[in-house]
Biopython code that builds the backbone (N, CA, C, O; Angstrom):
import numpy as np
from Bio.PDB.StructureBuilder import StructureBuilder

atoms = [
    (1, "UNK", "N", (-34.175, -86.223, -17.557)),
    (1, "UNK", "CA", (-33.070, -85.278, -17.558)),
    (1, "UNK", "C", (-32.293, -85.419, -18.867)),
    (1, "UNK", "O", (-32.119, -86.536, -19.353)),
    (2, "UNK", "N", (-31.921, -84.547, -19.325)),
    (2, "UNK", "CA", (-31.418, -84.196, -20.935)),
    (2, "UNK", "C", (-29.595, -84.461, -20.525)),
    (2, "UNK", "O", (-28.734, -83.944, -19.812)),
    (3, "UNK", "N", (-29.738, -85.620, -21.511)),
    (3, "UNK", "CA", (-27.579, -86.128, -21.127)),
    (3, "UNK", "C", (-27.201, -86.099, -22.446)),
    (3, "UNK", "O", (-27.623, -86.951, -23.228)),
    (4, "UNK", "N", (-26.356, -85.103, -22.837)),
    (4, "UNK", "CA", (-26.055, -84.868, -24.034)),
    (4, "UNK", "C", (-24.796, -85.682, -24.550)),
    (4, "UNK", "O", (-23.794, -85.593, -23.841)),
    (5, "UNK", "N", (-24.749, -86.141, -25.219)),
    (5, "UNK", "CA", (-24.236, -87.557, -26.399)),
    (5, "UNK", "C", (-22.996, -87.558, -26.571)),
    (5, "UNK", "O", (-22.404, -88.555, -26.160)),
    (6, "UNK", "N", (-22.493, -86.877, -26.978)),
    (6, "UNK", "CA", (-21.131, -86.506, -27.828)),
    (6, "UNK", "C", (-20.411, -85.043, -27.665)),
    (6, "UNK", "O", (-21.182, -84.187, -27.232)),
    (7, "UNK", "N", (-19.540, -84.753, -27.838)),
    (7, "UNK", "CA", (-18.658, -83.410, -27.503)),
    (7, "UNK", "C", (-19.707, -82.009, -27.623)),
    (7, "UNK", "O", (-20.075, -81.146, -26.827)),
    (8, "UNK", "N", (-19.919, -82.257, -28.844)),
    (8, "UNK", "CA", (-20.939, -81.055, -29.850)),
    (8, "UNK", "C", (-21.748, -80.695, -28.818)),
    (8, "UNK", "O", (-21.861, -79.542, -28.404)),
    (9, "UNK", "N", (-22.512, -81.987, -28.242)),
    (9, "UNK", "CA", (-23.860, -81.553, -27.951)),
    (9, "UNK", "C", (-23.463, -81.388, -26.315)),
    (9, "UNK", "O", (-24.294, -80.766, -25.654)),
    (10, "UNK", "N", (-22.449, -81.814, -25.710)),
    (10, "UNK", "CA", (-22.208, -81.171, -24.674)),
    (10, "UNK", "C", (-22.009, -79.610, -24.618)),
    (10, "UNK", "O", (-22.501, -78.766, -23.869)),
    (11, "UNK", "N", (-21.162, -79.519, -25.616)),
    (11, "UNK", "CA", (-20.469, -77.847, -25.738)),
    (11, "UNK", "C", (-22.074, -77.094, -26.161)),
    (11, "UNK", "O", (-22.009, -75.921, -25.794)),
    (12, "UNK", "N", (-23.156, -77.326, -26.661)),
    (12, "UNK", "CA", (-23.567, -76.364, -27.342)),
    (12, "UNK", "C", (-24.752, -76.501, -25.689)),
    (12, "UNK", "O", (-25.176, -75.579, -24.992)),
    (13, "UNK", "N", (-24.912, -77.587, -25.585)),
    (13, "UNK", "CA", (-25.622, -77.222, -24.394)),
    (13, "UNK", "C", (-25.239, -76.766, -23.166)),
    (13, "UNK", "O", (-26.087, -76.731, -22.274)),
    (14, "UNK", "N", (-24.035, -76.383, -22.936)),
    (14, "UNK", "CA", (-23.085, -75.376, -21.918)),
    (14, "UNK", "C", (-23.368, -74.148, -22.460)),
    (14, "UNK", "O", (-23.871, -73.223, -21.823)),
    (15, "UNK", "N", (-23.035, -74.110, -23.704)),
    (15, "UNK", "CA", (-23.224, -72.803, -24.097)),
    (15, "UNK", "C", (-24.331, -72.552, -24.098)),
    (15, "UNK", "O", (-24.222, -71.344, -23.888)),
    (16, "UNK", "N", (-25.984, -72.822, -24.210)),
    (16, "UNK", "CA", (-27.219, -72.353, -24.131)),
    (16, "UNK", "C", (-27.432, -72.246, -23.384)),
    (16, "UNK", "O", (-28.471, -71.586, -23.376)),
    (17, "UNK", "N", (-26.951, -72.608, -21.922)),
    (17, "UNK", "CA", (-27.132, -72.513, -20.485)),
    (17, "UNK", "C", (-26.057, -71.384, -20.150)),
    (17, "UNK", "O", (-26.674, -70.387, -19.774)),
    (18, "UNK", "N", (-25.189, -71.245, -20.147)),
    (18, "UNK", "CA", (-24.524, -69.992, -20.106)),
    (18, "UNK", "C", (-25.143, -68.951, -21.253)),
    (18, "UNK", "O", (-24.624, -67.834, -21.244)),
    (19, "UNK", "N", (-26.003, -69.143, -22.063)),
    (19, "UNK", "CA", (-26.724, -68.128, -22.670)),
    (19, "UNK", "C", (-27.733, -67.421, -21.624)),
    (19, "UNK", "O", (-27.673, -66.283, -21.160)),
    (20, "UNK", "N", (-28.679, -68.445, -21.394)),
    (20, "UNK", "CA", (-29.428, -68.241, -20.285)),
    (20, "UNK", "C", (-29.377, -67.504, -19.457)),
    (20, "UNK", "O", (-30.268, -66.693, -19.208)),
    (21, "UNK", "N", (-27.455, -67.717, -18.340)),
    (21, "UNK", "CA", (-27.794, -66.949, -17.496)),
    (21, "UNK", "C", (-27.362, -65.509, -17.835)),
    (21, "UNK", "O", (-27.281, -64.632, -16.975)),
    (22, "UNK", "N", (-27.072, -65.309, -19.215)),
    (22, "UNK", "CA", (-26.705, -64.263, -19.727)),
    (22, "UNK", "C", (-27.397, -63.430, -19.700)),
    (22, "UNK", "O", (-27.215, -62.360, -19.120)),
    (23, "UNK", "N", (-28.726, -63.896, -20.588)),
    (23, "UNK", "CA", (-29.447, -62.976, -20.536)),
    (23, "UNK", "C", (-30.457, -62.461, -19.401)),
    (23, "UNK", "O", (-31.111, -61.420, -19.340)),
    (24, "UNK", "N", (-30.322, -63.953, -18.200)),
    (24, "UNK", "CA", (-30.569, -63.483, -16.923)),
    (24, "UNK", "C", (-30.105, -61.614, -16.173)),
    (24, "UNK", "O", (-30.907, -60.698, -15.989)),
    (25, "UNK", "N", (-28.702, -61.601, -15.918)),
    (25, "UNK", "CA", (-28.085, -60.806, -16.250)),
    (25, "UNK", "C", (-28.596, -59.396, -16.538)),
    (25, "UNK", "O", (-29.087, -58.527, -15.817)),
    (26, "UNK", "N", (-28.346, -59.461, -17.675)),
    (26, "UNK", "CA", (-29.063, -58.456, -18.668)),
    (26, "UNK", "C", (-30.222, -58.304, -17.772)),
    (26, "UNK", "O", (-30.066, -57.560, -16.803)),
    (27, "UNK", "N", (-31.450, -58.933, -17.949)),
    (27, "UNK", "CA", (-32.570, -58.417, -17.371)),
    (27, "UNK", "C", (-32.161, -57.954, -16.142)),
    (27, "UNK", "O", (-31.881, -56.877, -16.669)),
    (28, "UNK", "N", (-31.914, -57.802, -15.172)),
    (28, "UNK", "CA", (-31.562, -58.261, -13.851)),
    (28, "UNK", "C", (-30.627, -56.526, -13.976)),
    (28, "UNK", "O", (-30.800, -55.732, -13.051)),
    (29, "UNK", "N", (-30.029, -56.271, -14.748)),
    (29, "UNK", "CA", (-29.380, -54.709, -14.796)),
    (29, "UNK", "C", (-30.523, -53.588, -15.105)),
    (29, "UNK", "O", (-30.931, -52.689, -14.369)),
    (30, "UNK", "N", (-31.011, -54.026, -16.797)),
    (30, "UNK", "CA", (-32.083, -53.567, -17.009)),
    (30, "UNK", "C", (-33.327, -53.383, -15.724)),
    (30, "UNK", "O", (-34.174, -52.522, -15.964)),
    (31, "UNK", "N", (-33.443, -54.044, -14.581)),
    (31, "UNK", "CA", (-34.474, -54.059, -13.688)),
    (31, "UNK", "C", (-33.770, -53.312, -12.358)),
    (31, "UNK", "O", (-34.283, -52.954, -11.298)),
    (32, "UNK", "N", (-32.808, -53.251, -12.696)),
    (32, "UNK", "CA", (-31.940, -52.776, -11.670)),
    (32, "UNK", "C", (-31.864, -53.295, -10.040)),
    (32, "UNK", "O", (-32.237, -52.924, -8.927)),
    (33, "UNK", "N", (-31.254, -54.206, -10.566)),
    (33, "UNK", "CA", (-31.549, -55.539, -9.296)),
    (33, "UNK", "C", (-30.584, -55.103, -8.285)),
    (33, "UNK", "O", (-29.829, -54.132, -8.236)),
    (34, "UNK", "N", (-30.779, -55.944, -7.602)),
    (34, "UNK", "CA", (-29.272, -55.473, -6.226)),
    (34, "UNK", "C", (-28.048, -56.053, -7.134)),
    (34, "UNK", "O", (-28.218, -57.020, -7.877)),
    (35, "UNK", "N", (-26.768, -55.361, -7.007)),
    (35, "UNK", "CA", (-25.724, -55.468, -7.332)),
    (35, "UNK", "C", (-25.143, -56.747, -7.330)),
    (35, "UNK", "O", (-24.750, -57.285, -8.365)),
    (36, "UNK", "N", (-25.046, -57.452, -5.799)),
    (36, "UNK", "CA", (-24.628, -58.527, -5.179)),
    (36, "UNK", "C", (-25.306, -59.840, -5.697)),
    (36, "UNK", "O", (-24.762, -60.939, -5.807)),
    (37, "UNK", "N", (-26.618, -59.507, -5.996)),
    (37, "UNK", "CA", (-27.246, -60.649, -7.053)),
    (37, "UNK", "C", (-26.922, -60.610, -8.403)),
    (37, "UNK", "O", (-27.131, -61.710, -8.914)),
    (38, "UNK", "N", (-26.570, -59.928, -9.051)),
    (38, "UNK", "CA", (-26.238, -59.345, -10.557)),
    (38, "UNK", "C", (-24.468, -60.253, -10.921)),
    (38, "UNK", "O", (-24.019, -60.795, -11.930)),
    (39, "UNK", "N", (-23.969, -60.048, -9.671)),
    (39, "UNK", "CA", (-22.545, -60.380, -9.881)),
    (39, "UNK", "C", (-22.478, -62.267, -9.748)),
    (39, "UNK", "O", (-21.699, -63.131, -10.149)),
    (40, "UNK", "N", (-23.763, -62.252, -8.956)),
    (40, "UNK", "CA", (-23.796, -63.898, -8.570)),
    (40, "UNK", "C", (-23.731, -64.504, -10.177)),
    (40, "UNK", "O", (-22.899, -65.272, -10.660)),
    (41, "UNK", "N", (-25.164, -63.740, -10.947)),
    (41, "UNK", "CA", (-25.588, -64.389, -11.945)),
    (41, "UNK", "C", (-24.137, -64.181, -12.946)),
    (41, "UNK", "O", (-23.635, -65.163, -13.493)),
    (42, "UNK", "N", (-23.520, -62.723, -13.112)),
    (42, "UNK", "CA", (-22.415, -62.561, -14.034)),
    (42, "UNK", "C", (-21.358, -63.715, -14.010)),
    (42, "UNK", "O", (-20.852, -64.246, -14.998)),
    (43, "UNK", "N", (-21.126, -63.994, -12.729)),
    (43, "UNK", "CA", (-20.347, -64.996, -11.895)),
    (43, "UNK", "C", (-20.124, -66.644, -12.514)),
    (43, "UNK", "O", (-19.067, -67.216, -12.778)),
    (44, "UNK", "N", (-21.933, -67.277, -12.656)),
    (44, "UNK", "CA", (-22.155, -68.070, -12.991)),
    (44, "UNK", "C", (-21.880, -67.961, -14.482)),
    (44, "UNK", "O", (-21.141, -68.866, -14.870)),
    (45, "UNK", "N", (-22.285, -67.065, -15.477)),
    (45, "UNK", "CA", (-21.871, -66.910, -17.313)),
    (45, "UNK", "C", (-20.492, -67.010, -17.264)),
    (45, "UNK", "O", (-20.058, -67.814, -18.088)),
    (46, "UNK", "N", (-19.477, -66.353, -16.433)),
    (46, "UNK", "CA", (-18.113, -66.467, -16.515)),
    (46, "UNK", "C", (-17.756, -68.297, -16.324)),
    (46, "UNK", "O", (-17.394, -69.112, -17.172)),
    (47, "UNK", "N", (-18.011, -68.447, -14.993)),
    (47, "UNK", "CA", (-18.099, -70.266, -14.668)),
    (47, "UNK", "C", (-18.018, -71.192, -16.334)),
    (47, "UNK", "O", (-17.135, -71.779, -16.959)),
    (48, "UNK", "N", (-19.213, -70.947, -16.501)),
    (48, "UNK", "CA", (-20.234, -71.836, -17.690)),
    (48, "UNK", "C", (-19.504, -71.741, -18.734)),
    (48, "UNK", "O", (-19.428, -72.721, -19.476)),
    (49, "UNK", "N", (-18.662, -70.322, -19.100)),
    (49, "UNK", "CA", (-17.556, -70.416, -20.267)),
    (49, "UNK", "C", (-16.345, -71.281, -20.138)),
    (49, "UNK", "O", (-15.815, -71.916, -21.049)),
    (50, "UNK", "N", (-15.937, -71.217, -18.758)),
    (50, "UNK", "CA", (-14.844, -71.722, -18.869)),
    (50, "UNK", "C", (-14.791, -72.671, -18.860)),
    (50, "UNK", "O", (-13.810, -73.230, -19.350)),
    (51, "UNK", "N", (-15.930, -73.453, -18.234)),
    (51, "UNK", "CA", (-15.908, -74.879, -18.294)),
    (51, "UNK", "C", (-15.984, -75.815, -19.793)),
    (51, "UNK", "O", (-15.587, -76.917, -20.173)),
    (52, "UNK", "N", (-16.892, -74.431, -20.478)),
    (52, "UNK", "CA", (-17.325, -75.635, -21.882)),
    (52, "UNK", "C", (-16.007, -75.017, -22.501)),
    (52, "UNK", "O", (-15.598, -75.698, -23.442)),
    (53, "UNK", "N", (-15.100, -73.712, -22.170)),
    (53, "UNK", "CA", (-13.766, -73.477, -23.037)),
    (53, "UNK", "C", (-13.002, -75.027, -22.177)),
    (53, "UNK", "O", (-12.435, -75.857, -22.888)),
    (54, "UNK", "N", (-13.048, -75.137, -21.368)),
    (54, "UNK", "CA", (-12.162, -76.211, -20.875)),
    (54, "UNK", "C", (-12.245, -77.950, -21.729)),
    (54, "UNK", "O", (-11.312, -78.597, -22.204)),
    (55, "UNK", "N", (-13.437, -78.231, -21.674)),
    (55, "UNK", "CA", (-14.044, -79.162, -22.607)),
    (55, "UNK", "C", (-13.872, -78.989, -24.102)),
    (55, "UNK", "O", (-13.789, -79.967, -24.845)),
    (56, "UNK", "N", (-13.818, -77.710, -24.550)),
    (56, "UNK", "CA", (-13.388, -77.784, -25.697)),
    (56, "UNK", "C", (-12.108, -77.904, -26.447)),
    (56, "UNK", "O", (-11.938, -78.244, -27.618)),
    (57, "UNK", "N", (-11.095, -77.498, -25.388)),
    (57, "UNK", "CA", (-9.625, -77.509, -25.460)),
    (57, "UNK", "C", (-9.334, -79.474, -24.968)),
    (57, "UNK", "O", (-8.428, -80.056, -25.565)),
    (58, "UNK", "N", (-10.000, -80.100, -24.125)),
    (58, "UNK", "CA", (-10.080, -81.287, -23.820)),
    (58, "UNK", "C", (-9.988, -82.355, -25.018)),
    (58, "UNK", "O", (-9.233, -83.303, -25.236)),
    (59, "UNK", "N", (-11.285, -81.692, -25.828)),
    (59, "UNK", "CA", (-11.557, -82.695, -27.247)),
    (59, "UNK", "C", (-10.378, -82.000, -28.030)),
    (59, "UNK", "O", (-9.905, -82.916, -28.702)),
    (60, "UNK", "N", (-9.754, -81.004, -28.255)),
    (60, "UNK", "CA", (-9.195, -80.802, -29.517)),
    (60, "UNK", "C", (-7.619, -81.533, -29.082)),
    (60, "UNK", "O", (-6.696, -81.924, -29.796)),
    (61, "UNK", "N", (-7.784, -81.510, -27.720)),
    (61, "UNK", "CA", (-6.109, -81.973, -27.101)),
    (61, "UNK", "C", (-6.594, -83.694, -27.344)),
    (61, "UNK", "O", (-6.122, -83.895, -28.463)),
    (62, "UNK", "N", (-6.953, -84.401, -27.114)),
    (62, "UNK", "CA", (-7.642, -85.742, -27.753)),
    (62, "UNK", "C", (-8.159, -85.698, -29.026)),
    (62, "UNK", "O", (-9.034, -86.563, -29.057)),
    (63, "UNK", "N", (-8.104, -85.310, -29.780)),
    (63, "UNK", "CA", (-8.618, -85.194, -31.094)),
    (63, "UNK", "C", (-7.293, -84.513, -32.164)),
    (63, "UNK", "O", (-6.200, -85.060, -32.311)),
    (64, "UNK", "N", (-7.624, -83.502, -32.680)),
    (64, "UNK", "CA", (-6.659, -82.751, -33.251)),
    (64, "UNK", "C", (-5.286, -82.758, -32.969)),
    (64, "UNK", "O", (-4.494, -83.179, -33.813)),
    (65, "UNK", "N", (-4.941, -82.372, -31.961)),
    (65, "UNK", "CA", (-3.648, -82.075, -31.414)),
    (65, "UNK", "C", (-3.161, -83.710, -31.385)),
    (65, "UNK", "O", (-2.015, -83.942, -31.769)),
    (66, "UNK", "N", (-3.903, -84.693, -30.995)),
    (66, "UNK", "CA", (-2.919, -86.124, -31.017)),
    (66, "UNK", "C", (-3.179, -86.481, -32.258)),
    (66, "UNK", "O", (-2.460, -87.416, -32.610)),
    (67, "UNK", "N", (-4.220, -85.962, -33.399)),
    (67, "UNK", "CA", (-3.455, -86.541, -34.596)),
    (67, "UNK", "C", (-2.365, -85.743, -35.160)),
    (67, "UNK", "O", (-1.515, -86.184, -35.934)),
    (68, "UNK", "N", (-2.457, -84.268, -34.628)),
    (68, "UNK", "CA", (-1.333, -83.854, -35.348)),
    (68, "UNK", "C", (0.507, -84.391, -34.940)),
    (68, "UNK", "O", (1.497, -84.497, -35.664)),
    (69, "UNK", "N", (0.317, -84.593, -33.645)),
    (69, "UNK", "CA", (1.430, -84.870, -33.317)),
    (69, "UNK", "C", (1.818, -86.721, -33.899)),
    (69, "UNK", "O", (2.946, -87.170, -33.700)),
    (70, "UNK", "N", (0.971, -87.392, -34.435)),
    (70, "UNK", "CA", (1.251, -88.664, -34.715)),
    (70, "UNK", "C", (1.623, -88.600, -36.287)),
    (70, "UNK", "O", (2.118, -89.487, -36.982)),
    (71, "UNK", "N", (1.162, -87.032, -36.710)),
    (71, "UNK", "CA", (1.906, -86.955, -38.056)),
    (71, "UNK", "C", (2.775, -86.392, -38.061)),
    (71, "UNK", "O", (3.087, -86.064, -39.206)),
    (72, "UNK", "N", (3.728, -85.894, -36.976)),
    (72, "UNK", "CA", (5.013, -85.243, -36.702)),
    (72, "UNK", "C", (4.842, -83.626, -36.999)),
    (72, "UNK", "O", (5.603, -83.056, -37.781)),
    (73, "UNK", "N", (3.878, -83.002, -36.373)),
    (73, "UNK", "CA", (3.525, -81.645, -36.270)),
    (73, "UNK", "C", (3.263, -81.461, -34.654)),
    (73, "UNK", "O", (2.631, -80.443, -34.372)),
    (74, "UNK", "N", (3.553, -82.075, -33.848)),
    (74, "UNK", "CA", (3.322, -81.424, -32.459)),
    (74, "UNK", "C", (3.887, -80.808, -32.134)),
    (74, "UNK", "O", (3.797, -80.720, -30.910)),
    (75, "UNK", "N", (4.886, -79.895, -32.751)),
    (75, "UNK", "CA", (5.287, -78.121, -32.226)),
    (75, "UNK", "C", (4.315, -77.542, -33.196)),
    (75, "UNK", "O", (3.766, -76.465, -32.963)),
    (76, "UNK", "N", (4.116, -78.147, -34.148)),
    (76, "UNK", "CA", (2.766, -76.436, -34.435)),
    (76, "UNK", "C", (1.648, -76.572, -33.212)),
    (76, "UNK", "O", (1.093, -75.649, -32.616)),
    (77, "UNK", "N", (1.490, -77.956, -33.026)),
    (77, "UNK", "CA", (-0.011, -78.083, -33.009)),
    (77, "UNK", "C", (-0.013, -77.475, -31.329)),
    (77, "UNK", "O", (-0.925, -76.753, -30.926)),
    (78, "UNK", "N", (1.134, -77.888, -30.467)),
    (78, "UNK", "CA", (1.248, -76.995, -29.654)),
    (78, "UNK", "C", (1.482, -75.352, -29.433)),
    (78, "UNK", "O", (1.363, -74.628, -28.445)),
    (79, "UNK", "N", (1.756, -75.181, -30.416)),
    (79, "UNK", "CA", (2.072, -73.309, -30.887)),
    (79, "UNK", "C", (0.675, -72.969, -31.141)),
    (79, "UNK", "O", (0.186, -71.930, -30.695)),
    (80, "UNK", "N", (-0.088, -73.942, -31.953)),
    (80, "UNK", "CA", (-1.709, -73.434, -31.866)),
    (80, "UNK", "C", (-2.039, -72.857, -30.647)),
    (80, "UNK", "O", (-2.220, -71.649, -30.495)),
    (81, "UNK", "N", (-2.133, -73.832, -29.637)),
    (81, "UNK", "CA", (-2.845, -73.930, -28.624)),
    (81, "UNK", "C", (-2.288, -73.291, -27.664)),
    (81, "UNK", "O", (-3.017, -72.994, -26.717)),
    (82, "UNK", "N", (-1.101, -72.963, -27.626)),
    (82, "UNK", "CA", (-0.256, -71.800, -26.441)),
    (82, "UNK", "C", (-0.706, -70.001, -26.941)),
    (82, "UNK", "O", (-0.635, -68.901, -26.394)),
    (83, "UNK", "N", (-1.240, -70.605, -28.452)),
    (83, "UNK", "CA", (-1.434, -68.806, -28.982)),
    (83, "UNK", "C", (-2.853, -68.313, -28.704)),
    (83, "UNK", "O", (-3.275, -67.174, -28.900)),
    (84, "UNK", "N", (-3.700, -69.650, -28.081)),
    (84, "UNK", "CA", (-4.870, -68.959, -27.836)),
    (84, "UNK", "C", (-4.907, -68.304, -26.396)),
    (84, "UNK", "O", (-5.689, -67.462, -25.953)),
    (85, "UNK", "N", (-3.531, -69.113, -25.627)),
    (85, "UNK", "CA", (-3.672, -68.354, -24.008)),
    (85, "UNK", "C", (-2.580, -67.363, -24.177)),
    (85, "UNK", "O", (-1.907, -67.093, -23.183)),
    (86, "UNK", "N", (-2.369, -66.896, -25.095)),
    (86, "UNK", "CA", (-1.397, -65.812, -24.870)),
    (86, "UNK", "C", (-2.308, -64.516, -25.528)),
    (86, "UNK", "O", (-2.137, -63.354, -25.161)),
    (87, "UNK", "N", (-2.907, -64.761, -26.151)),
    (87, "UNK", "CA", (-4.003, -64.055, -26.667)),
    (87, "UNK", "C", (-4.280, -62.988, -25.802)),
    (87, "UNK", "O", (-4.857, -63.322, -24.767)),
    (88, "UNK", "N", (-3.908, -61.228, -26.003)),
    (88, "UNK", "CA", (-4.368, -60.838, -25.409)),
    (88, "UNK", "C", (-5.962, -59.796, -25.430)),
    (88, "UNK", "O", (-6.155, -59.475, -26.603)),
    (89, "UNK", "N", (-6.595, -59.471, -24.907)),
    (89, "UNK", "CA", (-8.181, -59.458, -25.304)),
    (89, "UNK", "C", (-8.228, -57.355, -25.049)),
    (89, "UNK", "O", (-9.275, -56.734, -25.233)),
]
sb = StructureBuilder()
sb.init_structure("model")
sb.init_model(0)
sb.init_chain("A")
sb.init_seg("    ")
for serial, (resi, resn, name, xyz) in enumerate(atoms, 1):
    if name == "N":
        sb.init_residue(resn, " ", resi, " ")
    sb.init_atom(name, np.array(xyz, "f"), 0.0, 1.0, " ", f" {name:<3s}", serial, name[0])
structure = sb.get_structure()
């Protein structure tokens, strides 16, 4: 079983697996599958983002954000990170 090492290789292998069921998906419209299965798989790509967005906000809040605040920038470094959830899409 494949146990990935370090942050990177966690995040990129979330993300190739949420690629996966992406393009699951896709086929699965293209074939014109039942609806109720289509939403399962959409379901799971939504999941798979948020988790490796969750992990990635994890390392930068342990990483970045605590060195910035140990150099006396933790209101930017928090203004970073409040501007990506205010973000509207």
């Amino acid at each position: 079983m494949y146990r990935p090492k370090n942050t990177q290789e966690r995040v990129l292998h979330r993300l190739k697996i949420a690629r996966g069921h992406l393009d699951k998906v896709i086929s699965m419209v293209e074939k014109d599958e039942y609806c109720i299965d289509v939403l399962h798989q959409m379901h799971a790509v939504e999941t798979g983002l948020k988790e490796t967005g969750n992990l990635v906000l994890e390392n930068h809040l342990k990483t970045c954000a605590a060195n910035a605040i140990k150099r006396g920038k933790g209101e930017e470094a928090v203004k970073e990170v409040m501007s990506v959830f205010k973000t509207k899409i």
